[in-house]
PyMOL Python script that loads the backbone (N, CA, C, O; Angstrom):
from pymol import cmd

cmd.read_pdbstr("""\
ATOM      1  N   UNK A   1       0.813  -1.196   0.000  1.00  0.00           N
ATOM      2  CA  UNK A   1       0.000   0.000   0.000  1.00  0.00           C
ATOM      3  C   UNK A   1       0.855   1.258   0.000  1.00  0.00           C
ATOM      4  O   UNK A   1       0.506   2.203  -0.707  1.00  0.00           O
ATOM      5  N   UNK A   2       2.027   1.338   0.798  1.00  0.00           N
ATOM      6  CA  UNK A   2       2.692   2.298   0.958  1.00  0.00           C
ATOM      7  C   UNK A   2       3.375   2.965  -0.630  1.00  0.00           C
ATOM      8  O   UNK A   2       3.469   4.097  -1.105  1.00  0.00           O
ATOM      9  N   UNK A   3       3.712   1.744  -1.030  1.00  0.00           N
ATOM     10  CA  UNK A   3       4.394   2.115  -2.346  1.00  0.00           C
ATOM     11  C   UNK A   3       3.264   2.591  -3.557  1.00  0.00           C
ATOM     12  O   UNK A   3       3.488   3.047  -4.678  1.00  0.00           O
ATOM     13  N   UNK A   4       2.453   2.409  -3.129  1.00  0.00           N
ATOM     14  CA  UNK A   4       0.926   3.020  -4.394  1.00  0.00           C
ATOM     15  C   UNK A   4       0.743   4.962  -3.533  1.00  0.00           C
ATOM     16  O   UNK A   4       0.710   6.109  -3.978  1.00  0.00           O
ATOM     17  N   UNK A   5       0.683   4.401  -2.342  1.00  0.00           N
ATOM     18  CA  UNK A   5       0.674   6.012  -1.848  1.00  0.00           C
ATOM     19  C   UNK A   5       1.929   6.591  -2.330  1.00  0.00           C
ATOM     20  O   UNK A   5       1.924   7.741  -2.769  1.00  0.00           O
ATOM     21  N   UNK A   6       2.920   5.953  -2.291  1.00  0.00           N
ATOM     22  CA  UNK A   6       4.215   6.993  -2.763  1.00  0.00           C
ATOM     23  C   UNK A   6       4.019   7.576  -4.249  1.00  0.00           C
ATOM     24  O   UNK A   6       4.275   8.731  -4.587  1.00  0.00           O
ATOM     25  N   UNK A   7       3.436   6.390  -5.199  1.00  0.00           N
ATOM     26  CA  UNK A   7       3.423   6.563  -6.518  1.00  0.00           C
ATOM     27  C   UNK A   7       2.344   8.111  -6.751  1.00  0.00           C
ATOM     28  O   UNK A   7       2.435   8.989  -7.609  1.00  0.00           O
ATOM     29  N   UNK A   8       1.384   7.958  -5.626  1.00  0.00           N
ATOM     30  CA  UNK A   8       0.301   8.555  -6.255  1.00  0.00           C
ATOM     31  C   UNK A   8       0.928  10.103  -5.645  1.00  0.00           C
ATOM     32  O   UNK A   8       0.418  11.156  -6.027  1.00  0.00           O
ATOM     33  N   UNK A   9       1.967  10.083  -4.762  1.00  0.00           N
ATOM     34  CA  UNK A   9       2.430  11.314  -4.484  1.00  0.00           C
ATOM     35  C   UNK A   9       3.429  12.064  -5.598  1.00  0.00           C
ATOM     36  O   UNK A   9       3.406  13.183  -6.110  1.00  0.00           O
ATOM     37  N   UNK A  10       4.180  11.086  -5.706  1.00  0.00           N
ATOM     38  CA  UNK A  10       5.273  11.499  -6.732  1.00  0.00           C
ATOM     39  C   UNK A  10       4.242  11.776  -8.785  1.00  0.00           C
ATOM     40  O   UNK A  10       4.653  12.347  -9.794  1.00  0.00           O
ATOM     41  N   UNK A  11       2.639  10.890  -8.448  1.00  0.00           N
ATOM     42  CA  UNK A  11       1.998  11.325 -10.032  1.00  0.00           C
ATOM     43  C   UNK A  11       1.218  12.767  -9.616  1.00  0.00           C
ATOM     44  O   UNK A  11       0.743  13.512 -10.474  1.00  0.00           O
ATOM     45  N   UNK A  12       1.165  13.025  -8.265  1.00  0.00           N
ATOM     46  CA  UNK A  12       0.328  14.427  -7.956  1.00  0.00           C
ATOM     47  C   UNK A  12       1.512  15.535  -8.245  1.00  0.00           C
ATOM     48  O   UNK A  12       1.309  16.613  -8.803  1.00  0.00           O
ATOM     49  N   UNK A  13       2.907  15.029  -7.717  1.00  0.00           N
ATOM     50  CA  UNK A  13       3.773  16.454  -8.058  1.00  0.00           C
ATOM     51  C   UNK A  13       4.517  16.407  -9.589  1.00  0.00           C
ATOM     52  O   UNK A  13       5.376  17.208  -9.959  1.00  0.00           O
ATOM     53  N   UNK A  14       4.176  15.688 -10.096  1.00  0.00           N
ATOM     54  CA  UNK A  14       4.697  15.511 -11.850  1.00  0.00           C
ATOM     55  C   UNK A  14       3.557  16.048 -12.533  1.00  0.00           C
ATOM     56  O   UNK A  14       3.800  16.380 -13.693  1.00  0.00           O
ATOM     57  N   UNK A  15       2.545  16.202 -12.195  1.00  0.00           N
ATOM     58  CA  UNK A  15       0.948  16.781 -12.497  1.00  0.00           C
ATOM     59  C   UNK A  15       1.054  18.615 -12.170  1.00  0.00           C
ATOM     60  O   UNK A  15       0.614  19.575 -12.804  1.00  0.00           O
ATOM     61  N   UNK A  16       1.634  18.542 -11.231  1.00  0.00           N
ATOM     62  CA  UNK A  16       1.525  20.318 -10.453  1.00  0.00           C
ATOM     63  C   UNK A  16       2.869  20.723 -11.434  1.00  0.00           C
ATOM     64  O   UNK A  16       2.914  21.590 -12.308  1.00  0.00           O
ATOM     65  N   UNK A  17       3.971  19.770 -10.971  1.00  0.00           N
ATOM     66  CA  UNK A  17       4.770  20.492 -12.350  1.00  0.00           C
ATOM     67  C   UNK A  17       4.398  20.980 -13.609  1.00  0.00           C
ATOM     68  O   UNK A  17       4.458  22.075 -14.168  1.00  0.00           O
ATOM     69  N   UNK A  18       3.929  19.674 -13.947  1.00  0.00           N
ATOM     70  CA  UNK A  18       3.395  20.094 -15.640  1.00  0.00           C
ATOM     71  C   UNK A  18       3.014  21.294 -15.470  1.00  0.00           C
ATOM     72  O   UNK A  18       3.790  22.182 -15.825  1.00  0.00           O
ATOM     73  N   UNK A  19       1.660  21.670 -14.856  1.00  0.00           N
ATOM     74  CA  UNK A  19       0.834  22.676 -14.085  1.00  0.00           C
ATOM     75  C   UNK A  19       1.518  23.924 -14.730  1.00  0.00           C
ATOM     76  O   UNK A  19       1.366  24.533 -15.790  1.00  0.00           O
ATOM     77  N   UNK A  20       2.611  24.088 -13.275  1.00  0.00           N
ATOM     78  CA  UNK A  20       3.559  24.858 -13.683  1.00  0.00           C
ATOM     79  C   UNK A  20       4.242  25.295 -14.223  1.00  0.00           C
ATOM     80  O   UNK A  20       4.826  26.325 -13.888  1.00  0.00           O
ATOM     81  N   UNK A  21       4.432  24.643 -15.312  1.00  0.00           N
ATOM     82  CA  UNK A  21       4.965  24.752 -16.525  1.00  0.00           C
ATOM     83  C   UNK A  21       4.019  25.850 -17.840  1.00  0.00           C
ATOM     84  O   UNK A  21       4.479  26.854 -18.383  1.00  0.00           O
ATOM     85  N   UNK A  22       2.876  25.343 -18.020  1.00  0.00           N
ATOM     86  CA  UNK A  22       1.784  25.555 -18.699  1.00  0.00           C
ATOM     87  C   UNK A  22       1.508  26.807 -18.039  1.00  0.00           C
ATOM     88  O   UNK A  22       1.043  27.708 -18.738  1.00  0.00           O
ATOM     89  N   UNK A  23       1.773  27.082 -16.453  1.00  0.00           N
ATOM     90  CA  UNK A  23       1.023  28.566 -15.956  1.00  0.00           C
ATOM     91  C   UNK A  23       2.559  29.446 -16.578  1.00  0.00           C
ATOM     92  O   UNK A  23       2.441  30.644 -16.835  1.00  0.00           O
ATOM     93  N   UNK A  24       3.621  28.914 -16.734  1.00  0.00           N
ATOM     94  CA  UNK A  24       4.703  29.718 -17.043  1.00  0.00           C
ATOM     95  C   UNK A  24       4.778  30.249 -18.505  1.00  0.00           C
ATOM     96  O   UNK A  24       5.160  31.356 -18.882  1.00  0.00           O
ATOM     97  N   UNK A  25       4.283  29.105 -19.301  1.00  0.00           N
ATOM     98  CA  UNK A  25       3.782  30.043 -20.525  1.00  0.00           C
ATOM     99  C   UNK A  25       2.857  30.652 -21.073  1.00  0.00           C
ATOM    100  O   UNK A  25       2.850  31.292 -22.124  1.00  0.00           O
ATOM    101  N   UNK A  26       1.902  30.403 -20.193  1.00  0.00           N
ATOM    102  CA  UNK A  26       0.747  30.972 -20.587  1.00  0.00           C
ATOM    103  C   UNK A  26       0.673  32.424 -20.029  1.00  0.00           C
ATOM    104  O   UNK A  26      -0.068  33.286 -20.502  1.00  0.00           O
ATOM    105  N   UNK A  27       1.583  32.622 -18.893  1.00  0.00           N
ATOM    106  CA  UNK A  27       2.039  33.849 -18.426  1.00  0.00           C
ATOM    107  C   UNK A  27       2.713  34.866 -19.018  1.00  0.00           C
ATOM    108  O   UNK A  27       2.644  36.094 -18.972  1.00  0.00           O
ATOM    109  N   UNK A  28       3.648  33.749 -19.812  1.00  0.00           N
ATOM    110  CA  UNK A  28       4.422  34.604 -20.965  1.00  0.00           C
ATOM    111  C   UNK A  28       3.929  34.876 -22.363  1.00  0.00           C
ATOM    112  O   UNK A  28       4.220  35.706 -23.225  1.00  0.00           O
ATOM    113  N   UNK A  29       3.066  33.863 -22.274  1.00  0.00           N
ATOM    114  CA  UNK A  29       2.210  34.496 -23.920  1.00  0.00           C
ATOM    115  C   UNK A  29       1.617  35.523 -23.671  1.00  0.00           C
ATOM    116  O   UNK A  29       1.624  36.443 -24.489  1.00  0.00           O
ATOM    117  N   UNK A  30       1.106  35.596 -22.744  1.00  0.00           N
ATOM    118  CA  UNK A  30      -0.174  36.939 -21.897  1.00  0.00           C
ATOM    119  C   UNK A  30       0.691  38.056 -21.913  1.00  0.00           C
ATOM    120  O   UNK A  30       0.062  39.086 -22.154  1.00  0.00           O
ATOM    121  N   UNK A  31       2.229  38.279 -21.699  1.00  0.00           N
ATOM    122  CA  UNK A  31       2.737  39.506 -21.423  1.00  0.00           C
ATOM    123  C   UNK A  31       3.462  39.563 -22.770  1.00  0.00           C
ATOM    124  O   UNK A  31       4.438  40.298 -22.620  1.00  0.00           O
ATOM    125  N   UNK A  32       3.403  39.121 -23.961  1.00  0.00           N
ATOM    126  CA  UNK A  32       3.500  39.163 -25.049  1.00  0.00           C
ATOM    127  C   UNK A  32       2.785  40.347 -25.442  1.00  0.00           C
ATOM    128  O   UNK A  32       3.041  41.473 -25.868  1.00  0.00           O
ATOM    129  N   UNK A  33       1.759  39.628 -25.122  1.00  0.00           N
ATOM    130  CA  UNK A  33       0.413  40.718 -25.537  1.00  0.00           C
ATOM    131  C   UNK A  33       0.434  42.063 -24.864  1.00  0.00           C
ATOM    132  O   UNK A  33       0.812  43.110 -25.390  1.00  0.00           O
ATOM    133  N   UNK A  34       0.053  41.936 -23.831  1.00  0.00           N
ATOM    134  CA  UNK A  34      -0.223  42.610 -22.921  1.00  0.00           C
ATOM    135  C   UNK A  34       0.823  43.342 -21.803  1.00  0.00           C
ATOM    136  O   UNK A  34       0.480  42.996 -20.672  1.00  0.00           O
ATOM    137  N   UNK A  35       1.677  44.002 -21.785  1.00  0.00           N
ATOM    138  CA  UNK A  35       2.994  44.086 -21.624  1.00  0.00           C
ATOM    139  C   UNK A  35       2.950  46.108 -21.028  1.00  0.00           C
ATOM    140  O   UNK A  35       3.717  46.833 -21.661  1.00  0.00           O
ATOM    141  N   UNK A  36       2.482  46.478 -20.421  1.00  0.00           N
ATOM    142  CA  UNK A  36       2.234  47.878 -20.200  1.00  0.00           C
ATOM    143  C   UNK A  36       2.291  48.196 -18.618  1.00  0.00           C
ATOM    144  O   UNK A  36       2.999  47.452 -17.939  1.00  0.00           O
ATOM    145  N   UNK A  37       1.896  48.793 -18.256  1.00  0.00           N
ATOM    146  CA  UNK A  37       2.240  49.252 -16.827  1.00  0.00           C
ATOM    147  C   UNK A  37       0.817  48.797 -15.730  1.00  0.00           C
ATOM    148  O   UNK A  37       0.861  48.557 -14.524  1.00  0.00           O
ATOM    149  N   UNK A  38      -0.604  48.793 -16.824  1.00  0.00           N
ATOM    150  CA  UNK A  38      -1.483  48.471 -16.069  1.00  0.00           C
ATOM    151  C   UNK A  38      -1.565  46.864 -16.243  1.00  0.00           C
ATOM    152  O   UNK A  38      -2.331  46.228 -15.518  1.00  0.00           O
ATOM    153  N   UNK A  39      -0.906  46.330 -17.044  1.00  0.00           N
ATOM    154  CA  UNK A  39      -0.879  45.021 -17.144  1.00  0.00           C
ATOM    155  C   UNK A  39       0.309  44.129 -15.958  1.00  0.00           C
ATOM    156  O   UNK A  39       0.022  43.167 -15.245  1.00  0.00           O
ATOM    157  N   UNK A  40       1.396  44.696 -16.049  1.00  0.00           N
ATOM    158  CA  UNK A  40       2.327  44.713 -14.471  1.00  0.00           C
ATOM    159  C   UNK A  40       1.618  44.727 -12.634  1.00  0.00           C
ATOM    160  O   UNK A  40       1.682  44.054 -11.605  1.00  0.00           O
ATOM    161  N   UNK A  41       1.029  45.868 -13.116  1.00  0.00           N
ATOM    162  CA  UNK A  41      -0.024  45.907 -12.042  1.00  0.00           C
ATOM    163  C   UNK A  41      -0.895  44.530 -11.786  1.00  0.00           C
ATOM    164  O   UNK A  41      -0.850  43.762 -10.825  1.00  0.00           O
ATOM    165  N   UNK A  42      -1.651  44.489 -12.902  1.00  0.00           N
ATOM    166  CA  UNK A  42      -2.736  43.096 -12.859  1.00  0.00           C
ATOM    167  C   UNK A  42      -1.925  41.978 -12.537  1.00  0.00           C
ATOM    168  O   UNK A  42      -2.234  41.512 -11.441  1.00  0.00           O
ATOM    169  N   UNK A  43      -0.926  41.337 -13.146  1.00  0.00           N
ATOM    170  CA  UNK A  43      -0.226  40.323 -13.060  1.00  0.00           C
ATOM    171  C   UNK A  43       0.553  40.478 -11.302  1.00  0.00           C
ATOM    172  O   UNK A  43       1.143  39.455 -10.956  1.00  0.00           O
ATOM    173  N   UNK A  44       0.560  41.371 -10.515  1.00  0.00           N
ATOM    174  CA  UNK A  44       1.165  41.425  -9.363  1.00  0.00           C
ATOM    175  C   UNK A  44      -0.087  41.359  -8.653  1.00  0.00           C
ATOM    176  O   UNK A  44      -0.159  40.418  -7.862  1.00  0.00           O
ATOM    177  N   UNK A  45      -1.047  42.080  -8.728  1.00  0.00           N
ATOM    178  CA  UNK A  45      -1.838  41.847  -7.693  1.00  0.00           C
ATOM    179  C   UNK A  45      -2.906  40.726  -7.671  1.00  0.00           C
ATOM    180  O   UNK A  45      -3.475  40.390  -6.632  1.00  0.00           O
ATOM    181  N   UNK A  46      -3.171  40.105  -9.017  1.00  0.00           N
ATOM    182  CA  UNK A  46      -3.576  38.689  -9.352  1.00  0.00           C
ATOM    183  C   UNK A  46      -2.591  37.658  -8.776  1.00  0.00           C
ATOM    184  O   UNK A  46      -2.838  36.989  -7.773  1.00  0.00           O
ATOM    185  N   UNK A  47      -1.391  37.580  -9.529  1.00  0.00           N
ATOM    186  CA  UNK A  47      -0.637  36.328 -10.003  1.00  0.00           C
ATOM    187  C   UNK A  47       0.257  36.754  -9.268  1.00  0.00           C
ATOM    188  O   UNK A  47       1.349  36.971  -9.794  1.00  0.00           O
ATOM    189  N   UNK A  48       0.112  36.971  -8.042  1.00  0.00           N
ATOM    190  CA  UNK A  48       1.955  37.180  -7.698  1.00  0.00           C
ATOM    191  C   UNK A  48       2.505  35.726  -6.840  1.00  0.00           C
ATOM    192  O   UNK A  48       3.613  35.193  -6.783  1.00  0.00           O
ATOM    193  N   UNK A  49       1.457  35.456  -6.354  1.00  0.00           N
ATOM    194  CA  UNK A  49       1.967  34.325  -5.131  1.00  0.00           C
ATOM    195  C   UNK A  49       1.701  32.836  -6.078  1.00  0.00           C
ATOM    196  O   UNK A  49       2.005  31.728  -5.637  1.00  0.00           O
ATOM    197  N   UNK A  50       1.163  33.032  -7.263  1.00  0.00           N
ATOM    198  CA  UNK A  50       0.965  31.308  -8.101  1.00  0.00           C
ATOM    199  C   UNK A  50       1.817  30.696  -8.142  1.00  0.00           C
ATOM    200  O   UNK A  50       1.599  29.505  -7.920  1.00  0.00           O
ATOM    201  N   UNK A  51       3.203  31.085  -8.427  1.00  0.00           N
ATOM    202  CA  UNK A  51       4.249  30.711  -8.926  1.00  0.00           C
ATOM    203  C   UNK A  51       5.271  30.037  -7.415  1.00  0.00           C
ATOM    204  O   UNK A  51       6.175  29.218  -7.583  1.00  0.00           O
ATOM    205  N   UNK A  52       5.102  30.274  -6.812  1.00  0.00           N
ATOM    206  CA  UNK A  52       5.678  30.728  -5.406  1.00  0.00           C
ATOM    207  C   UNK A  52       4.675  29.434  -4.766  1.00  0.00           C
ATOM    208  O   UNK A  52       5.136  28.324  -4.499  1.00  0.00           O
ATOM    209  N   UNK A  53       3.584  29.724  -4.628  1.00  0.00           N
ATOM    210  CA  UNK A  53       2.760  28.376  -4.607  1.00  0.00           C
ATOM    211  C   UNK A  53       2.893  26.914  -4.467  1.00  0.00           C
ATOM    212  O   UNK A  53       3.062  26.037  -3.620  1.00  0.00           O
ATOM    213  N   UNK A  54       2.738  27.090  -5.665  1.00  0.00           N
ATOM    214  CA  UNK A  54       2.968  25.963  -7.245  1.00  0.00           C
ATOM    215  C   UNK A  54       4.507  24.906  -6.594  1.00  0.00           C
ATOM    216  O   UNK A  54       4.532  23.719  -6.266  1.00  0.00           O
ATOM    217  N   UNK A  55       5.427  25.756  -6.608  1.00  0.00           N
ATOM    218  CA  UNK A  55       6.414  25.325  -6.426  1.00  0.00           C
ATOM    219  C   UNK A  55       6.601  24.945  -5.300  1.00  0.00           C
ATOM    220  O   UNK A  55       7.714  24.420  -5.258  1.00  0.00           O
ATOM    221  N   UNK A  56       6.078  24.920  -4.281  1.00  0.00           N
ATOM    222  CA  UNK A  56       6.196  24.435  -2.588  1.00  0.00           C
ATOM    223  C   UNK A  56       5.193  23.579  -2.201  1.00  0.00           C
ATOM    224  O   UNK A  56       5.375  23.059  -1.100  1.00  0.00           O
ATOM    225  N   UNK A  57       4.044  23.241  -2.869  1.00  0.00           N
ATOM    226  CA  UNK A  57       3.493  22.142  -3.566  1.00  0.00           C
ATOM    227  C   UNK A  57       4.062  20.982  -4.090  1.00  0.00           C
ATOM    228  O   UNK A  57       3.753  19.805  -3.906  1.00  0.00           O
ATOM    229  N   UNK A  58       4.760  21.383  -4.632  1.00  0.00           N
ATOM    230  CA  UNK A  58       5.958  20.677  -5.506  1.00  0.00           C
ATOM    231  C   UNK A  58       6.720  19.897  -4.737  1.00  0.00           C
ATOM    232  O   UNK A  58       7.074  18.743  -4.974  1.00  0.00           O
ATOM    233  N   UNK A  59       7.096  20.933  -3.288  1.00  0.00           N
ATOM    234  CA  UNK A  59       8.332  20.517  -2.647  1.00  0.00           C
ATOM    235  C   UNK A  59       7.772  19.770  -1.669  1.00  0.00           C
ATOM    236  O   UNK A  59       8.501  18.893  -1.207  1.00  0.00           O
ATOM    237  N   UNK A  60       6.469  19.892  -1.135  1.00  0.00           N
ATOM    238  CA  UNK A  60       5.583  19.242  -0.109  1.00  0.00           C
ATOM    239  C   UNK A  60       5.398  17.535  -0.268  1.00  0.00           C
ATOM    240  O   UNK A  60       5.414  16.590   0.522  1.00  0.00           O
ATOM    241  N   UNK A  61       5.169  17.735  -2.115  1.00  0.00           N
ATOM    242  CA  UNK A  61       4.823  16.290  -2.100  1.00  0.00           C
ATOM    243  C   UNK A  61       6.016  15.459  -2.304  1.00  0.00           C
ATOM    244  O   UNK A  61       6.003  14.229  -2.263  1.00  0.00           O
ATOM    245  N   UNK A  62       7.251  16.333  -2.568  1.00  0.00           N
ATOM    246  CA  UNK A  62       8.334  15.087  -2.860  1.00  0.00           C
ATOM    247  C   UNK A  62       8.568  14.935  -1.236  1.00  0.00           C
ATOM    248  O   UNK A  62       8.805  13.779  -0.886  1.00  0.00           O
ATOM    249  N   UNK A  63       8.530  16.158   0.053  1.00  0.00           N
ATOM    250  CA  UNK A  63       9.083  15.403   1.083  1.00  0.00           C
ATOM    251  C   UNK A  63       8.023  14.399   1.466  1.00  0.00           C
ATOM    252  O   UNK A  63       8.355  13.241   1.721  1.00  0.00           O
ATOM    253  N   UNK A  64       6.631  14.829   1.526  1.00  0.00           N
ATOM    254  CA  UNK A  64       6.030  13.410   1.405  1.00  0.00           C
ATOM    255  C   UNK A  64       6.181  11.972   0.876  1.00  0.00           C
ATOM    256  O   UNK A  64       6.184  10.984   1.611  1.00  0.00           O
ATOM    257  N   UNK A  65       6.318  11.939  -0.580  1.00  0.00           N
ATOM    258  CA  UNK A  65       6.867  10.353  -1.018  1.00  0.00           C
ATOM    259  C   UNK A  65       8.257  10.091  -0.438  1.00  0.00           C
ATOM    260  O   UNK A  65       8.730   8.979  -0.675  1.00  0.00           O
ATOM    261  N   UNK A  66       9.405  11.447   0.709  1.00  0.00           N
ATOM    262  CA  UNK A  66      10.718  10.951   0.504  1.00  0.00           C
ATOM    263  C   UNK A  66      10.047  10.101   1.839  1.00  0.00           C
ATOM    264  O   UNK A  66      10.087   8.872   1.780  1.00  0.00           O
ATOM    265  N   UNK A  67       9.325  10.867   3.251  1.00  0.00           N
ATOM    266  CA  UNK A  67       8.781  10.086   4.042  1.00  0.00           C
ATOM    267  C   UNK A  67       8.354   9.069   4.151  1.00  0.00           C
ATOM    268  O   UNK A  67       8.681   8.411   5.139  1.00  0.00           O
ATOM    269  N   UNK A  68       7.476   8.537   3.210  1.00  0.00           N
ATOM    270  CA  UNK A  68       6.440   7.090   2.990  1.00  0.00           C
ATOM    271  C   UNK A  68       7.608   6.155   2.476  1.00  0.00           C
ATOM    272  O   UNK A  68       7.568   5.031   2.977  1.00  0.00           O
ATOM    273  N   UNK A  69       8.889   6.432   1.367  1.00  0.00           N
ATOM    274  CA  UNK A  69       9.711   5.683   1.541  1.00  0.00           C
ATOM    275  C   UNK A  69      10.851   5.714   2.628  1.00  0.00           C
ATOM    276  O   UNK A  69      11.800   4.938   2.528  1.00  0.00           O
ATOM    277  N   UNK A  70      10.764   6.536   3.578  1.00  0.00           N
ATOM    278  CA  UNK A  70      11.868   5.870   4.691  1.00  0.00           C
ATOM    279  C   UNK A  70      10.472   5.259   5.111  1.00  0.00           C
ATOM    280  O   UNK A  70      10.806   4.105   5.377  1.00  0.00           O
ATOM    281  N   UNK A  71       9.631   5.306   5.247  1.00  0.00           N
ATOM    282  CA  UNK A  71       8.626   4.110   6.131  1.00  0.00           C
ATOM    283  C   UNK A  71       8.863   2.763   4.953  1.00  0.00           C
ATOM    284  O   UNK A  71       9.367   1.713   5.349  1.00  0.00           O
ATOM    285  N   UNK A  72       8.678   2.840   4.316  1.00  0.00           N
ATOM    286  CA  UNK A  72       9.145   1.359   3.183  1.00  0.00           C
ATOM    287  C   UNK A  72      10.492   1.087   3.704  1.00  0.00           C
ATOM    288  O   UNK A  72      10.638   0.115   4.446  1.00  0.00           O
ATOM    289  N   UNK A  73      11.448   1.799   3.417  1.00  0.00           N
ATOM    290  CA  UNK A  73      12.768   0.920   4.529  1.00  0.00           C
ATOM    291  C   UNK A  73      12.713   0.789   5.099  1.00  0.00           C
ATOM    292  O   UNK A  73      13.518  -0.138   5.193  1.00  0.00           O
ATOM    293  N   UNK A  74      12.109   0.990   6.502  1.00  0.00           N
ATOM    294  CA  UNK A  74      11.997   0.924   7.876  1.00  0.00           C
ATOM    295  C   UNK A  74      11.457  -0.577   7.787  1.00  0.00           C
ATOM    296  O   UNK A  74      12.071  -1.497   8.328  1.00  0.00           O
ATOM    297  N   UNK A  75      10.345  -0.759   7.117  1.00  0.00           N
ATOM    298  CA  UNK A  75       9.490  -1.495   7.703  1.00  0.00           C
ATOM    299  C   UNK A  75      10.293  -2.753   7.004  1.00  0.00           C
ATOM    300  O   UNK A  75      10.125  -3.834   7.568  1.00  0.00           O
ATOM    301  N   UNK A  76      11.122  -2.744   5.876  1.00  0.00           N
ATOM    302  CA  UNK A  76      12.153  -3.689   4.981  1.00  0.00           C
ATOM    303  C   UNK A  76      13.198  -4.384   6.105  1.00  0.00           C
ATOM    304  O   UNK A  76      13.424  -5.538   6.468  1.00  0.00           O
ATOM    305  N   UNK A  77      13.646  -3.220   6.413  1.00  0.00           N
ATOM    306  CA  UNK A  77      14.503  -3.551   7.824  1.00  0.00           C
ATOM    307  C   UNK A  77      14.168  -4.608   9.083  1.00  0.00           C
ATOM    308  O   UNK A  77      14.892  -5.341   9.755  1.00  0.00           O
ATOM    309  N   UNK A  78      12.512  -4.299   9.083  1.00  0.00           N
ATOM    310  CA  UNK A  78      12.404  -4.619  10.219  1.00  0.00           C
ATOM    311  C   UNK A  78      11.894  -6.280  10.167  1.00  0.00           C
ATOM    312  O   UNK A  78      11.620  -7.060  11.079  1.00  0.00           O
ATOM    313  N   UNK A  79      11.902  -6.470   8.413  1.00  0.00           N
ATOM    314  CA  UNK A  79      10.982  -7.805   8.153  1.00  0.00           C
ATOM    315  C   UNK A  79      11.965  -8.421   8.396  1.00  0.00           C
ATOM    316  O   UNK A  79      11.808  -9.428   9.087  1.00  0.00           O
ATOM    317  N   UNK A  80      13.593  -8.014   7.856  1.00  0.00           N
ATOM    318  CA  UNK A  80      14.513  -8.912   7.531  1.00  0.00           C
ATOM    319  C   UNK A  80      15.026  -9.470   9.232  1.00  0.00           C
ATOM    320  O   UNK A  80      15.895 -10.332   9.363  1.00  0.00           O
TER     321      UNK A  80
END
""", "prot")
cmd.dss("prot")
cmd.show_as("cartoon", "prot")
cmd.util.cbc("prot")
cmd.orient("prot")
């Protein structure tokens, strides 16, 4: 069981990556366009913390799967 919970941690933060990825260009296509002083504005007081987010999300779920596998060694250890 442990190792399906790890999997499904490590397919939730390969998912938020992608995520992140897709919010990074779609951010940058947008300031393609849209690229002015009231558009700076919008993008800070909308979008300032997504990115920042996103990425500690990221970091949450890998220390999660690194956790669930020291519990998989532990418990390896303890069969042998």
């Amino acid at each position: 069981m442990s190792t399906r919970c790890r999997n499904d941690l490590v397919g939730a933060k390969g998912r938020i990556a992608s995520s992140l990825n897709s919010w990074r260009e779609s951010i940058a296509s947008a300031q393609e366009i849209w690229n002015d002083a009231t558009a700076r504005s919008y993008y800070a007081e909308n979008f300032s913390g997504m990115e920042e987010t996103l990425t500690r999300m990221i970091a949450s779920l890998q220390e999660a799967a690194d956790v669930v596998r020291s519990f998989e060694r532990a418990v390896e250890d303890e069969e042998r």
